[in-house]
C-alpha positions as CSV (number, residue, x, y, z in Angstrom):
1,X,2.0,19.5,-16.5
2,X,0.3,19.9,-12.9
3,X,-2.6,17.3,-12.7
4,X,-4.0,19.2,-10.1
5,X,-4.3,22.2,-11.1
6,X,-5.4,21.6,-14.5
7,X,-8.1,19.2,-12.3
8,X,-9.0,22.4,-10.6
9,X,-8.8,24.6,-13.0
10,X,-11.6,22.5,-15.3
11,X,-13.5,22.0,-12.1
12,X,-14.1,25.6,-11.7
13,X,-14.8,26.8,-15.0
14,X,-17.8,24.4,-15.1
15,X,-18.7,26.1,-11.9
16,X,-18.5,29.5,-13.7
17,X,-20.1,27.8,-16.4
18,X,-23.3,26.3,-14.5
19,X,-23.3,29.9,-12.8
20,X,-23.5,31.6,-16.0
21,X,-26.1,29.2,-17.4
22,X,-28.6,29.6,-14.5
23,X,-28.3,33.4,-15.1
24,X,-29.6,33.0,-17.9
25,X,-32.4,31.8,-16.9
26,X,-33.2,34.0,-14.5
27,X,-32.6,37.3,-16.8
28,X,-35.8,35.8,-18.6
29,X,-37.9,36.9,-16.0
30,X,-41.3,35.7,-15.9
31,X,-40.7,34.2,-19.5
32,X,-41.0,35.0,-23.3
33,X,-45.2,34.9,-23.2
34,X,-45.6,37.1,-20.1
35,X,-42.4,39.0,-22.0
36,X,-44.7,39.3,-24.9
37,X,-47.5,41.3,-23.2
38,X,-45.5,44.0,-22.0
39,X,-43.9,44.4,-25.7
40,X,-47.6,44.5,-26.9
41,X,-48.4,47.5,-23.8
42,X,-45.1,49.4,-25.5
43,X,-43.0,49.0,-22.7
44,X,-39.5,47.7,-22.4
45,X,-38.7,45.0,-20.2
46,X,-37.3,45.6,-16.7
47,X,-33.4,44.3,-18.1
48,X,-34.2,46.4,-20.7
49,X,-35.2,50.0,-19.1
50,X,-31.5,49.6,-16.8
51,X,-29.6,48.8,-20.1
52,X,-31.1,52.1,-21.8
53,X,-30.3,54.1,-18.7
54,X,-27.1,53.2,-17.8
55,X,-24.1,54.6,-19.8
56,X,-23.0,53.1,-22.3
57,X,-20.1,50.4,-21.9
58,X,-20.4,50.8,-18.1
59,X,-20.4,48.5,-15.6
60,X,-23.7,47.4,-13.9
61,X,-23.2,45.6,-10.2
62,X,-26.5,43.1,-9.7
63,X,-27.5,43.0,-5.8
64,X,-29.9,39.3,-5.4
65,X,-30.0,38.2,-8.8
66,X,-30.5,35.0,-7.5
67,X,-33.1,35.8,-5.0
68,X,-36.1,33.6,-4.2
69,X,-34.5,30.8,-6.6
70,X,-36.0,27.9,-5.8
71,X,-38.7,28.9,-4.0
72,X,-42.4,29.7,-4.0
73,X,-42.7,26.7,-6.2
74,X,-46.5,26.2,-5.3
75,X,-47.2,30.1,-6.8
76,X,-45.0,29.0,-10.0
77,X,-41.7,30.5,-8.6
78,X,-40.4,34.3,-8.7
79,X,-37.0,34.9,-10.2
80,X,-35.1,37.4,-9.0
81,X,-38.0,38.1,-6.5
82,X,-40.0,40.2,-9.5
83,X,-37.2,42.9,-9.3
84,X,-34.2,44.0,-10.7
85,X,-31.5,45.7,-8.1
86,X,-27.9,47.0,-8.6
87,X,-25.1,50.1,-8.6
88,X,-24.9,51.5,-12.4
89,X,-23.5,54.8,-13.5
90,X,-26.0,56.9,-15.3
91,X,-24.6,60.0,-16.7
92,X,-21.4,59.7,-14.9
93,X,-22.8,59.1,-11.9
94,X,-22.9,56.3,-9.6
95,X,-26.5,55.3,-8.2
96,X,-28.9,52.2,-7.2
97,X,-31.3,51.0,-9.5
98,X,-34.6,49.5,-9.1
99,X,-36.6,48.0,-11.2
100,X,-40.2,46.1,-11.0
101,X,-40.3,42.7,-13.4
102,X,-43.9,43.0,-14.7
103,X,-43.4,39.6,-16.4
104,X,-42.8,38.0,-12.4
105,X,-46.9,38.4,-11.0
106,X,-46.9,41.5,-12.6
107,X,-44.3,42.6,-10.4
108,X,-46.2,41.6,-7.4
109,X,-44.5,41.6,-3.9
110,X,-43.5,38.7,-2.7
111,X,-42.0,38.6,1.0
112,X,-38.5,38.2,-0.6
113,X,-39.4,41.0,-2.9
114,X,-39.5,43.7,0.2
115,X,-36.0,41.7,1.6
116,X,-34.9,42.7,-1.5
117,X,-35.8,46.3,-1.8
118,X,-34.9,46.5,1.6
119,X,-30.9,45.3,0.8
120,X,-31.0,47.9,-2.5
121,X,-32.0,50.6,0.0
122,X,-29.9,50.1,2.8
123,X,-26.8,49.7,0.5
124,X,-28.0,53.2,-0.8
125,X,-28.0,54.5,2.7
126,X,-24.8,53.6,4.0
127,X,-23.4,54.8,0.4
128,X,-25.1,57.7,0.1
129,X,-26.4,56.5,-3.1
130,X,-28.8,58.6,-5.2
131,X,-32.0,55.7,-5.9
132,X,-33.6,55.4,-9.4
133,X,-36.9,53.3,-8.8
134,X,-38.5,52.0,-12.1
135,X,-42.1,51.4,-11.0
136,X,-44.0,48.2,-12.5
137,X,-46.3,46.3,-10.2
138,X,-49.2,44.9,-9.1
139,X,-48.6,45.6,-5.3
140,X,-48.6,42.9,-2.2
141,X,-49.0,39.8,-3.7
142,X,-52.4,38.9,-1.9
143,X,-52.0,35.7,-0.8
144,X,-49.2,35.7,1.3
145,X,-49.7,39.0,2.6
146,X,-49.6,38.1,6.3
147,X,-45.6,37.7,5.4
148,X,-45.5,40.9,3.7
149,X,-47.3,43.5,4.9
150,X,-47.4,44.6,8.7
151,X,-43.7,44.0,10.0
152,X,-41.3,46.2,10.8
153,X,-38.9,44.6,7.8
154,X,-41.7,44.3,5.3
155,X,-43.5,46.5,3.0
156,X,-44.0,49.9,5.2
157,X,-40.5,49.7,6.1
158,X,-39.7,50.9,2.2
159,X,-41.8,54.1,2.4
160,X,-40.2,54.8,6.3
161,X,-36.9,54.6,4.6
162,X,-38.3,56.8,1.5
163,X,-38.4,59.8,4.2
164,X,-35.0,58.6,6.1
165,X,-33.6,59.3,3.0
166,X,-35.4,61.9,1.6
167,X,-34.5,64.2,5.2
168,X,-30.6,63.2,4.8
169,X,-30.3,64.3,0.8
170,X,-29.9,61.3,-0.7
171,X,-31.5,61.6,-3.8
172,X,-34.8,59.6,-5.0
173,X,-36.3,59.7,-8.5
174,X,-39.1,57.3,-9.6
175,X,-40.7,56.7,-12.5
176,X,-44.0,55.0,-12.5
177,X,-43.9,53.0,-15.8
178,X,-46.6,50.8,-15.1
179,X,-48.8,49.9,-12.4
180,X,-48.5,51.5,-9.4
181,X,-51.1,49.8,-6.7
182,X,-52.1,50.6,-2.9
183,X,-49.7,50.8,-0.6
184,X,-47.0,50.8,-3.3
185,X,-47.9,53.9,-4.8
186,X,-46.3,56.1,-1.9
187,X,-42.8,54.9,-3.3
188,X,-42.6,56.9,-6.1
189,X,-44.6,59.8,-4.6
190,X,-42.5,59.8,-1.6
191,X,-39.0,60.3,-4.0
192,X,-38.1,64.1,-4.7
193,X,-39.5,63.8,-8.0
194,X,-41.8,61.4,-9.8
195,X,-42.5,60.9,-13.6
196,X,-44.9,58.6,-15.0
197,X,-45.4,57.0,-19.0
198,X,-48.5,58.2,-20.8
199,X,-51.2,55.7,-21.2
200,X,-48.7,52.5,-19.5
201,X,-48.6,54.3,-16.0
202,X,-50.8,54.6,-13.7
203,X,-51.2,55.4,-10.1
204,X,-53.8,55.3,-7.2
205,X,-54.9,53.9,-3.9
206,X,-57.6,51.6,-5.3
207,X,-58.1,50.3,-8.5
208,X,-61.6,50.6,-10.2
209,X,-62.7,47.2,-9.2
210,X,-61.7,48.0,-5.7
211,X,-63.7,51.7,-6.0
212,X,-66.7,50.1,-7.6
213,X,-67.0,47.5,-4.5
214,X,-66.2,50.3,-1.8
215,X,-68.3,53.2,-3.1
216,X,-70.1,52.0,-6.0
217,X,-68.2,54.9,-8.2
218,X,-67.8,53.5,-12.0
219,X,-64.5,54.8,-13.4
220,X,-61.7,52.7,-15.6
221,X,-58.3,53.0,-14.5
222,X,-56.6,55.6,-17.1
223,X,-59.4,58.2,-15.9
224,X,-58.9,57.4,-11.8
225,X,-54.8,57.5,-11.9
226,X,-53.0,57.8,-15.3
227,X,-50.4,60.5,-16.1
228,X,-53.0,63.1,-17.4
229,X,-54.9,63.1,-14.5
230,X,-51.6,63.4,-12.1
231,X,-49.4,65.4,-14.1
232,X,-52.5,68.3,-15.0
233,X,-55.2,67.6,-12.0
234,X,-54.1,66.0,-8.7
235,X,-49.9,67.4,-9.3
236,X,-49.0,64.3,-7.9
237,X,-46.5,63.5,-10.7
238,X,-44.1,65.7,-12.0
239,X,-42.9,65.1,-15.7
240,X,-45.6,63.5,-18.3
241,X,-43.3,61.2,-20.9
242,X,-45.0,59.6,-24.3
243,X,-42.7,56.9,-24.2
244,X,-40.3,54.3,-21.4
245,X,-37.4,55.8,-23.4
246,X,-38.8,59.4,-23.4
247,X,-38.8,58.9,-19.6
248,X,-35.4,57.2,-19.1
249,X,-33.5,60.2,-21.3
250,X,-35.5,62.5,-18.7
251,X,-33.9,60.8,-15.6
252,X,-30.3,60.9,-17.3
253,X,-31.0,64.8,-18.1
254,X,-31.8,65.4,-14.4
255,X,-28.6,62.9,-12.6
256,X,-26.2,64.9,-14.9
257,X,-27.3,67.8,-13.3
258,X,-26.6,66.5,-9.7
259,X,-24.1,68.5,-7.9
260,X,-20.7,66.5,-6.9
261,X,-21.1,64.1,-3.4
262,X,-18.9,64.6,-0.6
263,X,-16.5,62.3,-0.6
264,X,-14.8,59.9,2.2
265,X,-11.3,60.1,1.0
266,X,-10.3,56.5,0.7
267,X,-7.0,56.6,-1.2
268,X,-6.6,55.7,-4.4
269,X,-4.1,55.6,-7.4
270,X,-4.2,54.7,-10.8
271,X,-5.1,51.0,-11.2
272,X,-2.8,48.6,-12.2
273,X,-3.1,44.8,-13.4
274,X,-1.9,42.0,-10.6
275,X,1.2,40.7,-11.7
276,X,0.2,37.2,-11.9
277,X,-2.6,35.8,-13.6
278,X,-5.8,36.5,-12.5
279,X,-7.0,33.5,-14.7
280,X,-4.9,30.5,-12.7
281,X,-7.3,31.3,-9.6
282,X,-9.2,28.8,-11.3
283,X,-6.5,26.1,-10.9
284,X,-5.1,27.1,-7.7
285,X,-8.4,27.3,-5.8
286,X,-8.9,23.7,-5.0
287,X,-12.0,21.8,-6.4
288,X,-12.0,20.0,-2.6
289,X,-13.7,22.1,-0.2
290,X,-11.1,20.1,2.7
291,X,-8.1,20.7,0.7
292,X,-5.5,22.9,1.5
293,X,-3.8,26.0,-0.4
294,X,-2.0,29.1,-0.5
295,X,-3.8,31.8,0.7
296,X,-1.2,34.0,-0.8
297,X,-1.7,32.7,-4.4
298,X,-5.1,34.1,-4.0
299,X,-4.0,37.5,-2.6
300,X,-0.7,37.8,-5.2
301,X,-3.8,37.3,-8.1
302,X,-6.1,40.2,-6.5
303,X,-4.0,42.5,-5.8
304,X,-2.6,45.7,-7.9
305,X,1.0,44.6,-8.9
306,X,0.9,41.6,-7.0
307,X,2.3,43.6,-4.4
308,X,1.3,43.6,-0.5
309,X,2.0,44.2,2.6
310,X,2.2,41.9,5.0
311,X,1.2,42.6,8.9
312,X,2.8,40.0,11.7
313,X,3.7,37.9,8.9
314,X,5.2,35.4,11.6
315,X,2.2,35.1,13.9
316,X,-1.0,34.2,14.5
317,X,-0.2,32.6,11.0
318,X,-4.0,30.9,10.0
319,X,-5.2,33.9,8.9
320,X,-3.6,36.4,6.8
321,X,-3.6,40.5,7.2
322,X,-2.0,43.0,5.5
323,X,-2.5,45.9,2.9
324,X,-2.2,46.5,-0.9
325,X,-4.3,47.6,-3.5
326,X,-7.0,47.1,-5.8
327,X,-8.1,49.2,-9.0
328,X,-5.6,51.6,-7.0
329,X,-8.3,51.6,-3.9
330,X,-6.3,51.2,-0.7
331,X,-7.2,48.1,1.3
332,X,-6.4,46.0,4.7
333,X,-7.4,42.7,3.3
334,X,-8.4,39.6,6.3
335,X,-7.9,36.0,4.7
336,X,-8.1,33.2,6.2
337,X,-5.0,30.9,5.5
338,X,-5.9,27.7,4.1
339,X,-2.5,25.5,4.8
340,X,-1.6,23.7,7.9
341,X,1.2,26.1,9.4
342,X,3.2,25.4,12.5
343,X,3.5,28.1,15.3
344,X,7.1,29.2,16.8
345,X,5.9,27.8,19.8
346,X,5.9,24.1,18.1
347,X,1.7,24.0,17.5
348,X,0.3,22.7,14.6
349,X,-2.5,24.6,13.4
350,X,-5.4,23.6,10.9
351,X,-5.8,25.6,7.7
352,X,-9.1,27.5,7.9
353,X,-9.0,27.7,11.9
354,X,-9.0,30.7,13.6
355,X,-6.7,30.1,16.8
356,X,-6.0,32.3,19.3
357,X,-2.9,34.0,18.1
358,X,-4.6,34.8,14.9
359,X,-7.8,36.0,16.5
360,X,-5.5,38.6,18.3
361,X,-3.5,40.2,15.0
362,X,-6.7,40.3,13.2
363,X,-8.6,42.8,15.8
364,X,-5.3,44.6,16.4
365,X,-5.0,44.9,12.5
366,X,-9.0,45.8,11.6
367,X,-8.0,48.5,14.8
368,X,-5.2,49.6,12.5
369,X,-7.2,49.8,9.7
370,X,-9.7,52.3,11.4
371,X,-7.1,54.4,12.8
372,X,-5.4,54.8,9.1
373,X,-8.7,55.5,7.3
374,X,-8.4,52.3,5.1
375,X,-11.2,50.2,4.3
376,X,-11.3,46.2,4.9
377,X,-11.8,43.3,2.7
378,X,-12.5,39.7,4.3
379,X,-11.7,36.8,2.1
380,X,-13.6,33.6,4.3
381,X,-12.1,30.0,3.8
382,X,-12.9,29.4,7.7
383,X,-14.3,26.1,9.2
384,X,-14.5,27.9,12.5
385,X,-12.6,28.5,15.8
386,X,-10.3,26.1,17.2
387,X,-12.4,24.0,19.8
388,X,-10.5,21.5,22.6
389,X,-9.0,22.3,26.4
390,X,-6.2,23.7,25.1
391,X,-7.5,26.3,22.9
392,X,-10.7,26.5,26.1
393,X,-7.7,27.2,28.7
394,X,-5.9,29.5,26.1
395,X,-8.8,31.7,26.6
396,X,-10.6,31.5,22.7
397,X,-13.7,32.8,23.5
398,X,-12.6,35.7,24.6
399,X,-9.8,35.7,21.7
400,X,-12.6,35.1,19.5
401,X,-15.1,37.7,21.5
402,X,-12.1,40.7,20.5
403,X,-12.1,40.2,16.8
404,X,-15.8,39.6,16.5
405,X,-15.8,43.1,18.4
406,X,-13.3,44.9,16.1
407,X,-15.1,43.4,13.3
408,X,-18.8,44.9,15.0
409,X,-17.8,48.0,15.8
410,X,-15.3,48.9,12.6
411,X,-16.3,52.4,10.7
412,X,-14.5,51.9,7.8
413,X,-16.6,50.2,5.0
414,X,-16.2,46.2,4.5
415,X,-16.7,43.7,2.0
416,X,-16.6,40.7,2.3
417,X,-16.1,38.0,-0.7
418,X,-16.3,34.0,0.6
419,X,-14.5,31.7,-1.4
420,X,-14.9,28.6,0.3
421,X,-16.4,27.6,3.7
422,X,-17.5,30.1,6.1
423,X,-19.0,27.7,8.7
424,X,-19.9,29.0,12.4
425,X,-18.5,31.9,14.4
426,X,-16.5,32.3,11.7
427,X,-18.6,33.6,9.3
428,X,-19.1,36.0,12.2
429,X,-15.6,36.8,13.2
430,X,-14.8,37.1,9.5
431,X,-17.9,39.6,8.8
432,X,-20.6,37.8,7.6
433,X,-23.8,39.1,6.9
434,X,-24.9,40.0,9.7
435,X,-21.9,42.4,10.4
436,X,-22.9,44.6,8.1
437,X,-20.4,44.4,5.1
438,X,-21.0,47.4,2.6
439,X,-21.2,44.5,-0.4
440,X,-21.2,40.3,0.3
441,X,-20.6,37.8,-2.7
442,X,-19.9,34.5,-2.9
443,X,-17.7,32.6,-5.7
444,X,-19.4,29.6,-6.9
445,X,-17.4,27.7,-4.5
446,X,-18.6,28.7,-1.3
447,X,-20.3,27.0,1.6
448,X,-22.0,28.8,4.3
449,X,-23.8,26.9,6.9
450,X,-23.2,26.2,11.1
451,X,-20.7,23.3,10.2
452,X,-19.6,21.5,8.0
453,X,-21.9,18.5,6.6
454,X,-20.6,15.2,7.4
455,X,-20.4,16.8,11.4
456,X,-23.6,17.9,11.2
457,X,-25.1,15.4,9.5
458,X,-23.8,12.8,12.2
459,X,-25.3,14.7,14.7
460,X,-28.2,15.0,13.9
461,X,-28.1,11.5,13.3
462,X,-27.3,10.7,16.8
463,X,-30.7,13.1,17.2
464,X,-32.9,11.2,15.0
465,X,-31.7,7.8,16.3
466,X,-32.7,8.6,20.1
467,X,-36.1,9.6,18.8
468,X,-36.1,6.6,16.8
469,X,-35.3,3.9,19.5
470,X,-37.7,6.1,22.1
471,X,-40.9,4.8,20.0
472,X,-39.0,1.4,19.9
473,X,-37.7,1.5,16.5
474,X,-34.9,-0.6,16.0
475,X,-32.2,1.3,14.2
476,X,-29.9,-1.7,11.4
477,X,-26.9,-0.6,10.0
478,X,-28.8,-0.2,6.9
479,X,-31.6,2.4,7.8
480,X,-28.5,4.0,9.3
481,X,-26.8,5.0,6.5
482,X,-29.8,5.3,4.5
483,X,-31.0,8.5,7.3
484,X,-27.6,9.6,7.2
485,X,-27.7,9.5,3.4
486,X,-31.1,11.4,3.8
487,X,-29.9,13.8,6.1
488,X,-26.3,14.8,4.5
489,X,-28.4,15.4,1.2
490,X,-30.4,17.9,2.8
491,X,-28.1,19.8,5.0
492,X,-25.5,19.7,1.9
493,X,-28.6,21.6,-0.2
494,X,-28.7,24.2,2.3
495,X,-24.9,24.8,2.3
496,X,-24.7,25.6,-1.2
497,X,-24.3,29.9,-2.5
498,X,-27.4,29.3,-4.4
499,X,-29.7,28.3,-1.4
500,X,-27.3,31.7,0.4
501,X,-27.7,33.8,-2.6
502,X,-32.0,33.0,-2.6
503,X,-32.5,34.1,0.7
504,X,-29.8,37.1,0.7
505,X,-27.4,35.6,2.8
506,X,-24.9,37.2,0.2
507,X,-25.5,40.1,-2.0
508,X,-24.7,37.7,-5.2
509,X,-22.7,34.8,-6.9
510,X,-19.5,36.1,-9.3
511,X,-16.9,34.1,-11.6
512,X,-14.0,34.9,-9.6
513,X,-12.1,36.9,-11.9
514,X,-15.2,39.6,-11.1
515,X,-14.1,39.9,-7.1
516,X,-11.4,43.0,-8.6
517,X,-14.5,44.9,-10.1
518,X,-17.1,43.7,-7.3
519,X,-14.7,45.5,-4.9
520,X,-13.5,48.5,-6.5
521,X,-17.2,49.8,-6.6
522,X,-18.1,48.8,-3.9
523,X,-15.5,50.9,-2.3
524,X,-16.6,53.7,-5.0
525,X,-19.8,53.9,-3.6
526,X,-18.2,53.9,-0.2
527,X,-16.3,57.0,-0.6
528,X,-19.1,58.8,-1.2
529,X,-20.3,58.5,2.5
530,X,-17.9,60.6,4.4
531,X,-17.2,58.4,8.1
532,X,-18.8,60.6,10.6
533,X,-18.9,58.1,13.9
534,X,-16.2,57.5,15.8
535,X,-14.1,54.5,16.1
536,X,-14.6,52.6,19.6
537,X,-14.7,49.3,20.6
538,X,-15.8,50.1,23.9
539,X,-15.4,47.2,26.9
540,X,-12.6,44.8,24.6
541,X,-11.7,41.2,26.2
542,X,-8.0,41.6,26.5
C-alpha cells in the first residue's frame, strides 16, 4: 500500500467532489422561484434550451461557468454572470453557444456578463466558430452601468464584433426568446438571421414605460416589438416560432445545412486510450502544492498510448517538451517538471523553476512546433524563474525574454491546462491568459497569483509594519502574527481557481480526467481556422 498516494488520491477526489458540488449550485441559476416564472411564461430554462439543441449524447464544453462567483453580493450575486457560454455540436456541427439566464436579473448585464460574451466571441473568432445566441434579457443592468456600457471592452464591443464576424463568414444565428432590450437588441439583429418565440419574444429600442415617458405614446409591449409585428410589419425578424422548441428544431434544420469549414490540417489519427491509468492522476498529483513529482506520470496518463516523444530529454531538464498525442490530435506538449533534477554541469535545480537551460529548449521547441504545423499544450506547475547572481549573470532575463517571445508570437493554436502553481513570469512564459491560449482551464488544484503566499504575505508584512511604526504604532510579536495571519488569509483567497475562474483568468475548473476531452476540442475547433500569418519572432534575445 502507498500511504501517499492513497493520501493524494482521497485528497483530490474531495477536490473533484467540492467542484462538482458547487456546480450544482451554480446550474440553478437564479433559483427554483425565479425558475418557476419562466416555466409559467412557457419557456425553457437557459440549461435547458442548450440541452434541446445540442445532439444528443454529445459533448457540451462550458466556457466561465464559474464566472462572477462570489461577487456582486450587495445586488444578491449573479451566477454564471446571467449567461450560459460553451462549444456543443448541433447537427454535427461544432459551434458556440450563448445563452441569457432570465432567472439571473432577468438576464441583465452585469460588467462580468459583457467579459463573458466577450471570451465566447473571441473563442469563436479565432475558431472560426459559427455563434448560436439564445436571447433572454433585460439589457444593462442599470445600476452599474458606468462599468458596462461606454468602454471599448464592454457592451458595444459585442455588436462591433457582430459585424467583424458577420464580414469574415462566420456564421451568426439568434433567437430572441425573451426580452430583447435597448442596446441589446442589435445582437440578434446584427446575426445573418434572427428568429423570435411567439408571444415570449420581444424586441425594441424602448420599452413602453420608456415610450410613454419620452413621447407620451401608450402602447404595451407585444404590440411595440413582439414576433407579429417583426416577422409581418417591420421584417426585422426572420422566422416566427409558436414554441422555444419549435424555434430550437429551426436552428438545427438551418446548421445541418451549413456547407463544410475549411479546415487547418492539424493531424490526427484514431484515438486511443493512454496506457496507464487515467484515474491514478488523482494519487500521483500531490495534495501539497510544495511537493515534488513526476512530471512524466502526468504526461504517460494524458497521452494516446502512453507514448511520447521526448525533445532534449538531457537538458534544460525543469521543464519537459516533447510530442505525442491526444484523441489522435498531434501535439508539442510544454510541462513544467516538478522534481528537483541535477544538470550535467553539477547544478541543482528546483522543481517548478524555469532556469536558463530550460528557458532555451522550450523557445527552440514552441519554434519547432510552428515550423511542423503542430499545435501546443502547456501543462503549468511553475513557481517562477530562477532569481539570484548566478542565474542574473547567466543572462535569465533575456533567457526568459526568448521563450516569453516564442510563446507571444506562436501561430499554431495553444491551450493551456494549470495543474498546480502558475505564480509570476511564469504564468507568462508558460502562456497564461494573457497570451492568448485558444482554451485555459484549471484543475481544482491550481494556484495562480504573483507568488506564492507565505512570500508574499511576509512582504507585505514588512509593508504594513513600516506604515505601522510611521504613525508610532508599536508592532509585538503578537499583532505580528495576527496581521500576517490576516494577510496570508486574504492573499491565499485570491490564489485559489475559483477566485481565477470568477473573473476569467481561466476559461473554467475540470476534474482532471476531463483535460483529454477539454483538449481534443479544443483543438477541433482549432482546425477549423486555417493559420494564415506567418510565423516570426522578429528581434529574439539570443
Amino acid at each position: 500500500m502507498n500511504i501517499e498516494f492513497n493520501k493524494n488520491e482521497d485528497v483530490n477526489k474531495q477536490l473533484v467532489y467540492e467542484l462538482k458540488t458547487r456546480l450544482k449550485k451554480v446550474y440553478q441559476g437564479g433559483g427554483e422561484k425565479n425558475a418557476a416564472k419562466q416555466k409559467e411564461k412557457g419557456k425553457l430554462l437557459a440549461r435547458e434550451r442548450i440541452a434541446y439543441l445540442i445532439d444528443k449524447d454529445s459533448d457540451f464544453l462550458e466556457v466561465g461557468a464559474f464566472t462572477a462567483d462570489g461577487m456582486y453580493a450587495e445586488q444578491g450575486g449573479c451566477p454564471s454572470a446571467g449567461v450560459v457560454c460553451g462549444i456543443g455540436y448541433v447537427s454535427g456541427r461544432q459551434c458556440m453557444i450563448v445563452a441569457n439566464d432570465a432567472t439571473v436579473k432577468a438576464g441583465a448585464w452585469f460588467p462580468m456578463t459583457a467579459k463573458k460574451n466577450l471570451r465566447a466571441q473571441e473563442i469563436a473568432m479565432e475558431n472560426r466558430l459559427p455563434v448560436i445566441y439564445l436571447v433572454d434579457s433585460a439589457g444593462v443592468y442599470l445600476p452599474m452601468q458606468d462599468e458596462i456600457f461606454p468602454d471599448k471592452e464592454h457592451f458595444g464591443r459585442m455588436f462591433r464584433n457582430n459585424a467583424i464576424m458577420s464580414s469574415e463568414g462566420i456564421v451568426q444565428i439568434s433567437a430572441i426568446m425573451g426580452a430583447c432590450v435597448a442596446g441589446g437588441a442589435y445582437l440578434p439583429i446584427m446575426s445573418d438571421e434572427a428568429m423570435i418565440v411567439d408571444k415570449t419574444g420581444s424586441v425594441f429600442l424602448a420599452g413602453s414605460y420608456l415610450v410613454k415617458s419620452a413621447i407620451g405614446e401608450e402602447v404595451d409591449n407585444e404590440t411595440l416589438g413582439g414576433a407579429t409585428t417583426h416577422c409581418e410589419i417591420s421584417g426585422v425578424t426572420d422566422y416566427k416560432h409558436p414554441n422555444d422548441q419549435a424555434c430550437l428544431d429551426s436552428i438545427k434544420n438551418i446548421m445541418s445545412m451549413l456547407g463544410a469549414p475549411q479546415i487547418a490540417g492539424f493531424d490526427r489519427i484514431t484515438s486511443v486510450k493512454p496506457k496507464e491509468k487515467e484515474e491514478e492522476l488523482y494519487g500521483i498529483f500531490p495534495e501539497n502544492r510544495d511537493k515534488p513529482y513526476e512530471m512524466m506520470d502526468i504526461i504517460n496518463r494524458l497521452v494516446d498510448g502512453s507514448e511520447f516523444e521526448e525533445y532534449k530529454k538531457g537538458y534544460g531538464q525543469s521543464i519537459v517538451c516533447g510530442l505525442g498525442r491526444i484523441d489522435g490530435w498531434a501535439v508539442g506538449i510544454v510541462a513544467n517538471q516538478r522534481k528537483v533534477v541535477k544538470s550535467k554541469k553539477g547544478e541543482m535545480q528546483f522543481g517548478g523553476v524555469i532556469y536558463s537551460d530550460s528557458a532555451d529548449k522550450a523557445s527552440r521547441f514552441i519554434m519547432n512546433c510552428n515550423q511542423k504545423k503542430i499545435p501546443l499544450v502547456f501543462l503549468q506547475d511553475v513557481t517562477g524563474f530562477m532569481v539570484g547572481s548566478r542565474s542574473e549573470h547567466g543572462g535569465i532575463i533575456k533567457d526568459g525574454a526568448k521563450m516569453v517571445n516564442a510563446v507571444a508570437n506562436s501561430v499554431v493554436p495553444k491551450f493551456t491546462i494549470v495543474l498546480g502553481n502558475s505564480y509570476g513570469a511564469g504564468n507568462y512564459a508558460m502562456c497564461g491568459k494573457a497570451y492568448d491560449p485558444r482554451l485555459i482551464y484549471a484543475w481544482p488544484t491550481a494556484k495562480i497569483a504573483v507568488m506564492g503566499g507565505s512570500q508574499a504575505a511576509k512582504t507585505l508584512l514588512q509593508i504594513q509594519e513600516a506604515s505601522l511604526k510611521a504613525k508610532g504604532e508599536v508592532i509585538t510579536p503578537e499583532k505580528q502574527a495576527e496581521l500576517l495571519k490576516e494577510i496570508t488569509d486574504k492573499y491565499d483567497s485570491q490564489t485559489t481557481p475559483y477566485y481565477a475562474a470568477s473573473r476569467l483568468w481561466v476559461d473554467g475548473i475540470i476534474d482532471p480526467l476531463e483535460t483529454r476531452k477539454v483538449i481534443s476540442m479544443g483543438i477541433e475547433a482549432a482546425n477549423q481556422s486555417p493559420i494564415t500569418k506567418k510565423f516570426s519572432v522578429g528581434v529574439i534575445q539570443t
